[in-house]
Backbone as JSON, one array per atom type, in Angstrom:
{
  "sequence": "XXXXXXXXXXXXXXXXXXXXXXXXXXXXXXXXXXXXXXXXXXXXXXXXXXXXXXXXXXXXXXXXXXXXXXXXXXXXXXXXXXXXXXXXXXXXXXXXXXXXXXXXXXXXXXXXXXXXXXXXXXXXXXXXXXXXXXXXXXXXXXXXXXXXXXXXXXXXXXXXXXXXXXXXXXXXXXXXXXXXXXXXXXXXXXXXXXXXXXXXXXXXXXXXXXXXXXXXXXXXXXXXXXXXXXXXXXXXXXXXXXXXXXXXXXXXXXXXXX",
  "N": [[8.89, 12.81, 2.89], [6.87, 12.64, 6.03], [3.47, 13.63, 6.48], [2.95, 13.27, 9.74], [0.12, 12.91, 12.46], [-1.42, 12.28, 15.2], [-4.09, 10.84, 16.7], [-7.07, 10.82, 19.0], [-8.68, 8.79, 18.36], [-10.49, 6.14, 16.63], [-12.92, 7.37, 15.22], [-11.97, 10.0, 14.95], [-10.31, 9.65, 12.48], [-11.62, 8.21, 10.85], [-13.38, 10.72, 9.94], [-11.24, 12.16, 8.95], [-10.42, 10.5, 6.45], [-13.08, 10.87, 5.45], [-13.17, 13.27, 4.62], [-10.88, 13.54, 3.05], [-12.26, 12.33, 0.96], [-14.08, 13.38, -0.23], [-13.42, 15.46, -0.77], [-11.74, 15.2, -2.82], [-13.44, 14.37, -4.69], [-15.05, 16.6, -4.75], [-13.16, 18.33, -6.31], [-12.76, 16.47, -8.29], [-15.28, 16.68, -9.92], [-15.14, 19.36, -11.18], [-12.88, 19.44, -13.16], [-11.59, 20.48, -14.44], [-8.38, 19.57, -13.81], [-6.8, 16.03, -13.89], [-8.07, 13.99, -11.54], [-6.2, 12.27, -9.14], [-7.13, 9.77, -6.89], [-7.71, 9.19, -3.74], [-5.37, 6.86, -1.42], [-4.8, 4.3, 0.83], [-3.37, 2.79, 3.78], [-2.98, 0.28, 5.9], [-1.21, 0.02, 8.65], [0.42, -2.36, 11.46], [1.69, -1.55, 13.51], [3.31, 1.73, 14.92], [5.49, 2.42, 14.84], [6.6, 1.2, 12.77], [8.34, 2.18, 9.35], [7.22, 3.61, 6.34], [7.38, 1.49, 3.5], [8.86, -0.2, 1.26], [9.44, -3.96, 0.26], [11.7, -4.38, -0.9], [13.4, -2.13, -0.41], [14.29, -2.61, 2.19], [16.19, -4.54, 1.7], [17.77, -3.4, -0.59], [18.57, -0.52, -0.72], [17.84, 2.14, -2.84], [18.45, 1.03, -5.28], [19.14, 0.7, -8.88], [16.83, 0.81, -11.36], [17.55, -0.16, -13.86], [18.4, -2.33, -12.93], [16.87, -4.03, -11.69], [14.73, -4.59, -13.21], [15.7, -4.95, -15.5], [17.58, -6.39, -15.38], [17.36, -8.82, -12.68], [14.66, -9.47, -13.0], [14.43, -10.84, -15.13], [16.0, -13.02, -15.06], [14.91, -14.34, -12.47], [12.07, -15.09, -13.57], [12.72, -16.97, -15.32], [13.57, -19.09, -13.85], [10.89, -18.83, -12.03], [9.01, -19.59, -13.96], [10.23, -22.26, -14.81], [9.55, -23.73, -12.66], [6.65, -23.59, -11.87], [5.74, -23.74, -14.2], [4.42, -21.48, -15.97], [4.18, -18.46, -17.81], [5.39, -15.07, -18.33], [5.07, -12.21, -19.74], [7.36, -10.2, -20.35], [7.91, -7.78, -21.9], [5.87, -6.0, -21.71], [4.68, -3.3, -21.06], [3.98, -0.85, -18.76], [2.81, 2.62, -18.93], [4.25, 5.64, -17.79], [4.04, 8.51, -18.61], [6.2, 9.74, -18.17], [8.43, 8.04, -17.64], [8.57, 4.48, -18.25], [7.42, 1.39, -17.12], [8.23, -1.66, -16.86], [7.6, -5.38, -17.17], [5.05, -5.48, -15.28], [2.85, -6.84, -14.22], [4.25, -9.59, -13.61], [6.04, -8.47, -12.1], [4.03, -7.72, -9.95], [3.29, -10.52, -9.13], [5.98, -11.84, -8.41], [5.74, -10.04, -5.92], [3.5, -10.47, -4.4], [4.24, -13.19, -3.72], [6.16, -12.62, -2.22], [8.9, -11.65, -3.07], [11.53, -9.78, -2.82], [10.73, -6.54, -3.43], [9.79, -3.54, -5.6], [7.4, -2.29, -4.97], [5.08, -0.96, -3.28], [1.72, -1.71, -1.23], [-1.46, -0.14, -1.42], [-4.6, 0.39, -0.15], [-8.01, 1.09, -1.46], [-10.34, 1.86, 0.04], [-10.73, 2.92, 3.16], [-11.6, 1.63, 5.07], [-10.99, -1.14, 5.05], [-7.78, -1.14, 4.99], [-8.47, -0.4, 8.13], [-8.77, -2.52, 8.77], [-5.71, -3.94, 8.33], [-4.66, -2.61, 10.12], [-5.53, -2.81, 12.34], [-6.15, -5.8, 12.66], [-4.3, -7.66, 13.6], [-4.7, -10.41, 15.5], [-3.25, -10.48, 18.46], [-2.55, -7.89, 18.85], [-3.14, -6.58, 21.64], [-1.57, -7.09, 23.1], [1.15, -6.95, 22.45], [2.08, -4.47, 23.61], [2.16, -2.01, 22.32], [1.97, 1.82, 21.2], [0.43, 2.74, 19.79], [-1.39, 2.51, 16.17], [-0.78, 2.34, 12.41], [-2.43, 4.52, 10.26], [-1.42, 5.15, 6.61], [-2.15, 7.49, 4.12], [-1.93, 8.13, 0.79], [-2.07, 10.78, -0.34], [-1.95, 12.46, -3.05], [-0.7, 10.71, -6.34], [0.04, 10.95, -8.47], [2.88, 10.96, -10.33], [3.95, 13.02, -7.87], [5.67, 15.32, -5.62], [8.79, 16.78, -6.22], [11.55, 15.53, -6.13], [12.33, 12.31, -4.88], [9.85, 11.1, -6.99], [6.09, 9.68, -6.5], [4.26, 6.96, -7.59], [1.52, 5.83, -8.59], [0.39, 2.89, -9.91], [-2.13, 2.3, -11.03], [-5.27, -0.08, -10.58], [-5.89, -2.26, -12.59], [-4.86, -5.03, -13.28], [-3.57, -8.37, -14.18], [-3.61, -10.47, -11.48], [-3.12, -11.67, -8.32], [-5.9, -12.95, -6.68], [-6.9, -11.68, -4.51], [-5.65, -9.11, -4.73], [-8.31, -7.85, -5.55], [-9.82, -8.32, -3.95], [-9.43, -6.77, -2.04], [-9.57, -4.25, -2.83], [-6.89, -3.32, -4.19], [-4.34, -1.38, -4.82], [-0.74, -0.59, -6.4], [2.29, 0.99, -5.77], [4.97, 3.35, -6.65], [8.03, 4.42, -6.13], [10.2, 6.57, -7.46], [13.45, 7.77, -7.99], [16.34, 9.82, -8.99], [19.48, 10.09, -10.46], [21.6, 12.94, -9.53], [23.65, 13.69, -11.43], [23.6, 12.65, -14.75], [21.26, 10.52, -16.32], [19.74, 7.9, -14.39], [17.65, 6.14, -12.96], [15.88, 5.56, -10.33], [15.38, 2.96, -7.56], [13.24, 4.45, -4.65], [12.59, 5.46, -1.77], [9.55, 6.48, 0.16], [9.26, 7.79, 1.61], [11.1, 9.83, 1.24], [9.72, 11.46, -0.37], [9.59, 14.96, -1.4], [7.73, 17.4, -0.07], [6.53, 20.21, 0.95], [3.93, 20.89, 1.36], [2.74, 19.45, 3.05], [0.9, 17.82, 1.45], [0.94, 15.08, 0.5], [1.61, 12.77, 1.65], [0.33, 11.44, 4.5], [0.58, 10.21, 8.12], [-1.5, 8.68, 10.16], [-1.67, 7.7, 13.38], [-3.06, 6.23, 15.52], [-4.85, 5.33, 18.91], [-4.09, 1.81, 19.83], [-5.77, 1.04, 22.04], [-8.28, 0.55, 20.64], [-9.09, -1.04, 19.53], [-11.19, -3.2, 19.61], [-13.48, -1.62, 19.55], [-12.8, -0.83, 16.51], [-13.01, -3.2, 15.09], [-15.38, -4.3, 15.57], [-16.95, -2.63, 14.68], [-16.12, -2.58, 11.81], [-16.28, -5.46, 11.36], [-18.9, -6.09, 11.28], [-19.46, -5.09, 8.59], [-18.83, -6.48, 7.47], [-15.9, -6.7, 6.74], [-13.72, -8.42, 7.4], [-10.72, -10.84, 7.69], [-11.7, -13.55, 6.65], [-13.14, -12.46, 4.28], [-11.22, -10.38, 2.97], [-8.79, -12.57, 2.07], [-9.83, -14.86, 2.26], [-9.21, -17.73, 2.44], [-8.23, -20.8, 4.59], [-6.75, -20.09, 6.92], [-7.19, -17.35, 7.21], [-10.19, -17.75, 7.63], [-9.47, -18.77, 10.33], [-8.74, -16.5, 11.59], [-10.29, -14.93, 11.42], [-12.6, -16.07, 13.03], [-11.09, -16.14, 15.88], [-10.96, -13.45, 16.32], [-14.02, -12.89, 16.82], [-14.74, -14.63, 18.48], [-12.55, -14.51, 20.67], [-11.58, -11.51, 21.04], [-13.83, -9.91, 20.41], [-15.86, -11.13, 21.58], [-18.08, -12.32, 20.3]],
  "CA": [[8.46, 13.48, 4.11], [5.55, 12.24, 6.17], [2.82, 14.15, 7.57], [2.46, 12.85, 11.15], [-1.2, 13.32, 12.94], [-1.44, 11.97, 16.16], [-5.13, 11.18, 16.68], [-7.41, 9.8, 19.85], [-10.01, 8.38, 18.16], [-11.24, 5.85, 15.07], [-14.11, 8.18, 14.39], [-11.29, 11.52, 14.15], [-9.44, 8.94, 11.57], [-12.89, 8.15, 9.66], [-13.54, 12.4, 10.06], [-10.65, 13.02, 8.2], [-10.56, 10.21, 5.12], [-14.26, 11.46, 5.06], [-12.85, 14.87, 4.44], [-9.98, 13.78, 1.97], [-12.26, 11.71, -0.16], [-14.94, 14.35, -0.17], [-12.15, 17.02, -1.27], [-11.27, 14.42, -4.19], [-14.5, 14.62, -5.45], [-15.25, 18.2, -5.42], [-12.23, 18.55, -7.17], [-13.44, 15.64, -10.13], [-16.7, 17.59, -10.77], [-15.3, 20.75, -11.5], [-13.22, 18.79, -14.4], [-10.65, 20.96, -15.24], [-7.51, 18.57, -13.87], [-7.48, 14.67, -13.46], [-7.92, 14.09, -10.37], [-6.18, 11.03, -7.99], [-7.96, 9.37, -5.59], [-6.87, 8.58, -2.33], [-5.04, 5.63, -1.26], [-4.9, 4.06, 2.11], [-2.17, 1.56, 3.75], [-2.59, -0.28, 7.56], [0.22, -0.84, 9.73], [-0.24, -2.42, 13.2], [3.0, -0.94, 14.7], [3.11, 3.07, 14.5], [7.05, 2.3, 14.78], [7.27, 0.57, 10.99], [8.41, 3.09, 8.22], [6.42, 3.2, 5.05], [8.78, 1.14, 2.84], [8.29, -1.45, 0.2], [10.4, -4.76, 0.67], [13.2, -4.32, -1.6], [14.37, -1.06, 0.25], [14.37, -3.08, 3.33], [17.57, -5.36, 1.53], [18.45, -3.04, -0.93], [18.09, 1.17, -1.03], [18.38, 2.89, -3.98], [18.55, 0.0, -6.22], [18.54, 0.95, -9.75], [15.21, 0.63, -11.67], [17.46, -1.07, -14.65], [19.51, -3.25, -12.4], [16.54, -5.18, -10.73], [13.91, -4.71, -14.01], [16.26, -5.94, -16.96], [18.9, -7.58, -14.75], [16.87, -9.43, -11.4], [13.45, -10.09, -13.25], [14.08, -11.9, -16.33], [16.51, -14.07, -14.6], [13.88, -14.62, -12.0], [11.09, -15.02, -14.24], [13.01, -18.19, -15.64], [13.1, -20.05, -12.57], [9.35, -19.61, -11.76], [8.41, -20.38, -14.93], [10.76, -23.48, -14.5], [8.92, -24.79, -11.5], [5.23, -23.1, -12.41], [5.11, -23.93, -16.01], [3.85, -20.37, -15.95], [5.1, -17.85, -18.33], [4.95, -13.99, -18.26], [5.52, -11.07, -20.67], [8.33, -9.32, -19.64], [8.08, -6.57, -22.71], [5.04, -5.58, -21.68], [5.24, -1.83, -19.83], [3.2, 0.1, -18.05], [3.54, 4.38, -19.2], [4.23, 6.34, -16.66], [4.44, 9.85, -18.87], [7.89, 10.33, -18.49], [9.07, 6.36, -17.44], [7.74, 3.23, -18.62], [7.79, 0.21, -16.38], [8.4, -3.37, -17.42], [7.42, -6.52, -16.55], [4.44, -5.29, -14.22], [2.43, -7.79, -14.09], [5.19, -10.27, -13.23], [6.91, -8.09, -10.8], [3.15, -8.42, -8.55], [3.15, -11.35, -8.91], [6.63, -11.79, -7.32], [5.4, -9.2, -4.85], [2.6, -11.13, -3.21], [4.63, -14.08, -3.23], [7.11, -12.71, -0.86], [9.92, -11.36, -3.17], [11.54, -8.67, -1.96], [9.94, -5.76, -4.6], [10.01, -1.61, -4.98], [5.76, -2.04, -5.12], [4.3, -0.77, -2.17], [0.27, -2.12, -1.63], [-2.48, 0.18, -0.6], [-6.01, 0.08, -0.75], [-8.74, 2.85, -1.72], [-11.0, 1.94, 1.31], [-9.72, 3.25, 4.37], [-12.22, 0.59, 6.49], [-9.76, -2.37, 5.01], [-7.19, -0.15, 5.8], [-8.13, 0.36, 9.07], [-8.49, -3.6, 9.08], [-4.85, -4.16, 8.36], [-3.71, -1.41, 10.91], [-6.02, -3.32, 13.96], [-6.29, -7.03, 12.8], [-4.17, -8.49, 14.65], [-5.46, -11.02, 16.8], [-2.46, -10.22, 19.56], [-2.24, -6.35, 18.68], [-3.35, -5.62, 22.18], [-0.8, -8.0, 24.09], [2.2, -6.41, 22.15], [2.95, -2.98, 24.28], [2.13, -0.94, 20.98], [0.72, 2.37, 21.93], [-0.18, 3.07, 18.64], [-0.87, 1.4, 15.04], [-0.71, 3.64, 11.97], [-2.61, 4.7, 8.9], [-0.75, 6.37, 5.91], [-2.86, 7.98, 3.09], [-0.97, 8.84, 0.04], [-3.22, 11.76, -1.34], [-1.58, 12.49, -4.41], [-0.1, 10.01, -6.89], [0.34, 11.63, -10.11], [4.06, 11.7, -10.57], [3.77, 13.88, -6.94], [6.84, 15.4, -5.58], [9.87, 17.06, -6.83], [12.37, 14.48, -6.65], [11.72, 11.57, -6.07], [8.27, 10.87, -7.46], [5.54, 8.67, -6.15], [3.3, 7.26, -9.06], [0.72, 4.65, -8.76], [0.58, 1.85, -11.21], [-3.7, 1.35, -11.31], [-6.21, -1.34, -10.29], [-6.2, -3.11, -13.39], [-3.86, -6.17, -13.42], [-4.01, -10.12, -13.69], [-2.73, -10.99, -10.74], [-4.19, -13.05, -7.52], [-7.65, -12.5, -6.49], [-6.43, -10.94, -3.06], [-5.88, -8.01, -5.14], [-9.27, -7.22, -6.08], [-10.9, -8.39, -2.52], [-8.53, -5.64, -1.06], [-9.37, -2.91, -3.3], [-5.6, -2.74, -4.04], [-3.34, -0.53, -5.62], [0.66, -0.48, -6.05], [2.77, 2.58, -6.12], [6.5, 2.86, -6.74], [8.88, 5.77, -5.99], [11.64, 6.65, -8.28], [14.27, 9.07, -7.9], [17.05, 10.01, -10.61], [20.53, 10.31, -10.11], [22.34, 14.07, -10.36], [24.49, 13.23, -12.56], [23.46, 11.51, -15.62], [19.74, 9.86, -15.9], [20.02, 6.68, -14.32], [16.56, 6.35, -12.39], [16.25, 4.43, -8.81], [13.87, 2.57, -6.74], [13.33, 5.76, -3.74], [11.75, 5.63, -0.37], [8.59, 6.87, -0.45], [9.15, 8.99, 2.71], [12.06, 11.05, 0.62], [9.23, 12.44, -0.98], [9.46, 16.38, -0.48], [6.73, 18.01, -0.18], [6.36, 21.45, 1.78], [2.61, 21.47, 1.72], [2.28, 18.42, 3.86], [-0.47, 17.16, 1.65], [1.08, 14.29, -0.2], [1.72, 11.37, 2.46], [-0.42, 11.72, 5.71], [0.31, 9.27, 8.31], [-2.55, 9.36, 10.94], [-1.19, 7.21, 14.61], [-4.48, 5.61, 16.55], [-4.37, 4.41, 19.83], [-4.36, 0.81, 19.88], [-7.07, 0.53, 22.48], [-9.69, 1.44, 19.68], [-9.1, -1.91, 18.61], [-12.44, -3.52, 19.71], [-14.31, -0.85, 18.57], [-12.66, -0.69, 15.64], [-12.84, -4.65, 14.47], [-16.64, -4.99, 15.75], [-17.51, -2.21, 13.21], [-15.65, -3.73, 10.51], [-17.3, -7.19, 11.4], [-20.81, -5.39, 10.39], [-19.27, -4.33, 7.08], [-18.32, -7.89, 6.8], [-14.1, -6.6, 6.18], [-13.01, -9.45, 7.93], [-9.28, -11.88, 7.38], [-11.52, -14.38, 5.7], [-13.43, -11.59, 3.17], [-10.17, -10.01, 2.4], [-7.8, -13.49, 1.89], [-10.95, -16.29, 1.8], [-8.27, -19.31, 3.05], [-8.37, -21.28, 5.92], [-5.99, -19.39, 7.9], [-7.83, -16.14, 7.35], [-11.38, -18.03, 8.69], [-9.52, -18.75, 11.92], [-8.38, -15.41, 12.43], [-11.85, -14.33, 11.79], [-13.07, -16.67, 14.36], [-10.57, -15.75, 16.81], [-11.54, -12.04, 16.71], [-14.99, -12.78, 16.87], [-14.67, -15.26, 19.85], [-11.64, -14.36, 21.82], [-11.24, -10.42, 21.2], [-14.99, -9.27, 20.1], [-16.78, -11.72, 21.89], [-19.31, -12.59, 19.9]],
  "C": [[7.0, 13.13, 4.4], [4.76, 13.02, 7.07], [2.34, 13.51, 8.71], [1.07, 13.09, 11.62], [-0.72, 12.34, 13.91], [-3.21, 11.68, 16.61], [-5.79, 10.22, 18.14], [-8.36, 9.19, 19.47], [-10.33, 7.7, 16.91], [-12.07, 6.69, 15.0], [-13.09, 9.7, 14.02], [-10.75, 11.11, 12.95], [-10.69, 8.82, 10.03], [-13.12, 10.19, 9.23], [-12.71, 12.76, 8.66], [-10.79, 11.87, 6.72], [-11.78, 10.65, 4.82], [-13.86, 12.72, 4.53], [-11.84, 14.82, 3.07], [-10.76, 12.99, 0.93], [-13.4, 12.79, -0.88], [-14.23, 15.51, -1.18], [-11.99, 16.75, -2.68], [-12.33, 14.53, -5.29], [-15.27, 15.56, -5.89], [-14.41, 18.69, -6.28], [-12.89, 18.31, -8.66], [-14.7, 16.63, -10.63], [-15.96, 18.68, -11.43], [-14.2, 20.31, -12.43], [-11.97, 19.56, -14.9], [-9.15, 19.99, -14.93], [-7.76, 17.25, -13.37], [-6.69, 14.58, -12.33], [-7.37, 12.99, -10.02], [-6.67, 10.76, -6.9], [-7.06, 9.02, -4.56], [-6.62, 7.38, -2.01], [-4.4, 5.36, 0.65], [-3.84, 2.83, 3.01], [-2.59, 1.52, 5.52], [-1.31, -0.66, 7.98], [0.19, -1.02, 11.32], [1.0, -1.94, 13.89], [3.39, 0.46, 13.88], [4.63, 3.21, 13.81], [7.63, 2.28, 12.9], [7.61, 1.53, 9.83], [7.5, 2.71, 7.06], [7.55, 2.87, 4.14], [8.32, -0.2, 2.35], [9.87, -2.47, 0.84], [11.67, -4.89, 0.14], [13.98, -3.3, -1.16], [14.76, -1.42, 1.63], [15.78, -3.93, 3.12], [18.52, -4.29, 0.74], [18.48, -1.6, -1.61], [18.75, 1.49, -2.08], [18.64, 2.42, -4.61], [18.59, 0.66, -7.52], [17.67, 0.6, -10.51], [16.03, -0.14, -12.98], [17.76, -2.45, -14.42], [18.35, -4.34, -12.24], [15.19, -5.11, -12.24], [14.65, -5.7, -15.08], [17.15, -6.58, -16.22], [18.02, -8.54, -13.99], [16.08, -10.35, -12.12], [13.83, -10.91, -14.33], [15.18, -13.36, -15.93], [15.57, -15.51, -13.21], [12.76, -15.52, -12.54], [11.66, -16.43, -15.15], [13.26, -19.45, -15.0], [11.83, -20.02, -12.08], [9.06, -20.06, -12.34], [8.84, -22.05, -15.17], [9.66, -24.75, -13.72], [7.68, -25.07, -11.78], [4.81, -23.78, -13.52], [4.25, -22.87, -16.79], [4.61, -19.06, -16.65], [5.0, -16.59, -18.53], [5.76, -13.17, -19.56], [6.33, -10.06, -20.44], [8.15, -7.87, -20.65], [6.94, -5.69, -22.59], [5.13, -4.15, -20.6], [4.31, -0.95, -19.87], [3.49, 1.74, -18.48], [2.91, 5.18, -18.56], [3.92, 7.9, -17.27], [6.01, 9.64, -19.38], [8.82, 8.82, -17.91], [7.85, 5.47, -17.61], [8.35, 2.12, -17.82], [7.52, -1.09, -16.91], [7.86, -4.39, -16.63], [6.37, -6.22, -15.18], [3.66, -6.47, -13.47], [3.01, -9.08, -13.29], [6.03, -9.92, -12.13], [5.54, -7.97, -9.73], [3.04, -9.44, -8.41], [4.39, -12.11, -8.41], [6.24, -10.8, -6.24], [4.58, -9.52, -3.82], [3.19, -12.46, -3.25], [5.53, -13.91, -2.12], [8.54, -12.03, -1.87], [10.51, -10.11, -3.43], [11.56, -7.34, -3.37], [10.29, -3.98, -4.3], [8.7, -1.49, -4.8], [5.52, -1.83, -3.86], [2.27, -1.45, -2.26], [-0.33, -1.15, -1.01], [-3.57, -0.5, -1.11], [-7.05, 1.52, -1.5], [-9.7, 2.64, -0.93], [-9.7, 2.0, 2.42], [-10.6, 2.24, 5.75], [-10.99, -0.65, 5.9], [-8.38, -1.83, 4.96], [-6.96, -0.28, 7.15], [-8.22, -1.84, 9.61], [-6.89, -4.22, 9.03], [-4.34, -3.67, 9.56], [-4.29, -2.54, 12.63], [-6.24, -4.87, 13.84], [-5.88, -7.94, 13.13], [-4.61, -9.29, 15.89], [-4.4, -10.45, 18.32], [-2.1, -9.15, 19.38], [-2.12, -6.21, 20.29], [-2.15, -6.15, 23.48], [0.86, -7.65, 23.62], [3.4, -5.44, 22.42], [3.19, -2.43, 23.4], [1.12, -0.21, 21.61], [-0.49, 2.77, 20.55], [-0.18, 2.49, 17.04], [-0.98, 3.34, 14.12], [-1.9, 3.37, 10.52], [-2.3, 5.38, 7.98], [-2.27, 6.38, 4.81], [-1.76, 8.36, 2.3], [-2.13, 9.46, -1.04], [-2.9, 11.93, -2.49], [-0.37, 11.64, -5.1], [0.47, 9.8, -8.31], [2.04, 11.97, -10.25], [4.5, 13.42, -9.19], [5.26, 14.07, -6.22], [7.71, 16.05, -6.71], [10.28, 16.14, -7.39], [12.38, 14.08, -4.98], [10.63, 11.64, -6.31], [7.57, 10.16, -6.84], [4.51, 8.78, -7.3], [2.47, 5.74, -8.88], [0.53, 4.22, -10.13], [-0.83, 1.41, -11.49], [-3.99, 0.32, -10.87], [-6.1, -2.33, -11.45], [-5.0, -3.6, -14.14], [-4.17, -7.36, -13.01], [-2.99, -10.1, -12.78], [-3.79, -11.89, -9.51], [-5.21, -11.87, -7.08], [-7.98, -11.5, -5.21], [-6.63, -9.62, -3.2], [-7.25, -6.98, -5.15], [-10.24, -7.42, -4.91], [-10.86, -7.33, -1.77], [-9.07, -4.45, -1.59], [-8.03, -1.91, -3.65], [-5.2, -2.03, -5.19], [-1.87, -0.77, -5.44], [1.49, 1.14, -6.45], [4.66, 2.12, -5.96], [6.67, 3.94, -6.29], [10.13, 5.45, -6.77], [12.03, 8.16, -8.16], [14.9, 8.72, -9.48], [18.17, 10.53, -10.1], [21.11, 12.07, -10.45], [22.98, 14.59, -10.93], [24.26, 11.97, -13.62], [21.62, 11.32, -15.56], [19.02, 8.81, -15.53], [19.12, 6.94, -12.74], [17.04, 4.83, -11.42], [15.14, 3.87, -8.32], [13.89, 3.65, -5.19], [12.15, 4.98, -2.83], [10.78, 6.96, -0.42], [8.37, 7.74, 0.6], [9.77, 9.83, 2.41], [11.2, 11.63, -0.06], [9.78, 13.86, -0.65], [8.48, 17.21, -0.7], [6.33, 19.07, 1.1], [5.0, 22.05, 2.04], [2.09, 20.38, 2.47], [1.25, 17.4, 3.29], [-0.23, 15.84, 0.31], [1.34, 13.0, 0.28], [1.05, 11.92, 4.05], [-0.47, 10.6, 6.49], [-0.59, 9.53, 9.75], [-2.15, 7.88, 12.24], [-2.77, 7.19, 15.5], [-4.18, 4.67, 17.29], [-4.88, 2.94, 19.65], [-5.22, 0.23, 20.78], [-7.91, 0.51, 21.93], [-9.63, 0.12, 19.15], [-10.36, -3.22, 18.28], [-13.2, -3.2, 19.42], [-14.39, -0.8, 17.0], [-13.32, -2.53, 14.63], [-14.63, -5.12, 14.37], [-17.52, -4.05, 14.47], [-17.52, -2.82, 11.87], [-16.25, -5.17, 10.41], [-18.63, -6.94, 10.73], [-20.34, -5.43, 9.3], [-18.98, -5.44, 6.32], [-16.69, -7.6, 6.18], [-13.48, -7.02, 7.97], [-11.48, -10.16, 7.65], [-9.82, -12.57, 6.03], [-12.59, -13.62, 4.43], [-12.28, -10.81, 2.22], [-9.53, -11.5, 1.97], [-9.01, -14.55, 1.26], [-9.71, -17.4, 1.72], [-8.94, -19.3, 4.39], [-7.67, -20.5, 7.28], [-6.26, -18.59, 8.32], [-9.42, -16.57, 8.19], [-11.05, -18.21, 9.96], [-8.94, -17.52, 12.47], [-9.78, -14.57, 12.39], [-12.29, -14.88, 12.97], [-12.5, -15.94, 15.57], [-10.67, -14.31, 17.46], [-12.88, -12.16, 17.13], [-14.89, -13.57, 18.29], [-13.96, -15.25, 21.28], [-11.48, -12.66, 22.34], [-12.62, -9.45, 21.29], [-15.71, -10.17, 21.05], [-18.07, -12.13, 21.75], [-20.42, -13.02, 20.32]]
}
């Protein structure tokens, strides 16, 4: 379940992550539980569900089917081509589930193959660069792009869970330009204990304050991009390729007018 906001304004959008990271940190001082930080996700079409790519082919997958079945079959054809070889026994501990092959499953994940990892960030300005960086955002007939926050990530939720997996993983360098994070969702069957890959909007949460997605009009998108240009969270600061310098350019010359 996602909290909706509706907002007219990048500065009500800055207002409020100012307010939830603020919150996060009065919390940490006072020391008695560990706290999660806030995590931040762009999407230039308000329309798009929050949804990792493997629920897009295949919902409710099970977490052994595509870990011990998918990946190690996988993981012998890159290494085939690559000459690149990963640690599949290696697992991440969740508490109460341990995940396999992490490492190896981001690194199918930013290649393109279709994954339960969702990406945020923990800046909400590269964030708000995903959500408006489109060079042709404003030529689309979108009235609105979106930004989700997922405030709490501690095993949050009833059933299913959402549980971030940490900053600290070899994987490509993209990662660490972004300020990224991955998060999974797992449910659990009611019969038996045979855990799933879950949509991260089935959360349930009755206090609204565990997925927040915040809808900004897409005219803000000049404003928004020329700020971000100051801050230097640009295409080619996040990516650094060629592809990403001409979409820098192209904002700067065609949309910002430098």
């Amino acid at each position: 379940m996602v909290n909706r906001q509706v907002l007219t304004s990048w500065e009500q959008f800055k207002h409020e992550a100012e307010r939830i990271i603020s919150e996060k940190k009065s919390i940490k001082k006072i020391g008695e539980l560990p706290v999660d930080h806030a995590l931040f996700r762009g999407q230039s079409d308000s329309t798009w569900p929050l949804q990792p790519t493997l629920d897009r082919l295949r919902k409710k997958m099970g977490v052994s089917d595509y870990c011990e079945g998918v990946i190690p079959l996988i993981e012998k054809s890159v290494a085939t081509c690559t000459g690149r070889r990963w640690d599949l026994s290696t697992r991440v501990h969740l508490g109460e589930f341990d995940l396999p092959a992490y490492e190896f499953m981001a690194c199918l994940r930013h290649n393109g193959f279709p994954s339960p990892l969702l990406d945020w960030t923990k800046s909400p300005y590269i964030a708000g660069y995903f959500a408006f960086g489109d060079v042709y955002l404003s030529s689309k007939q979108r009235e609105y792009v979106s930004i989700f926050v997922c405030v709490r990530h501690f095993w949050s939720g009833d059933e299913p869970h959402i549980r971030s997996l940490g900053p600290n993983i070899a994987t490509h360098r993209n990662h660490y330009l972004q300020q990224s994070e991955y998060t999974i969702c797992i449910g659990e069957e009611k019969e038996g204990d045979t855990k799933y890959f879950a949509n991260h909007e089935d959360v349930e949460d009755d206090d609204g304050d565990i997925l927040i997605k915040y809808d900004i009009p897409v005219s803000e998108q000049e404003k928004v991009l020329s700020e971000l240009d100051s801050m230097n969270i640009t295409a080619y600061s996040l990516f650094g390729s060629e592809t990403s310098l001409m979409d820098t350019l192209a904002i700067r010359e065609l949309v910002l007018e430098m």
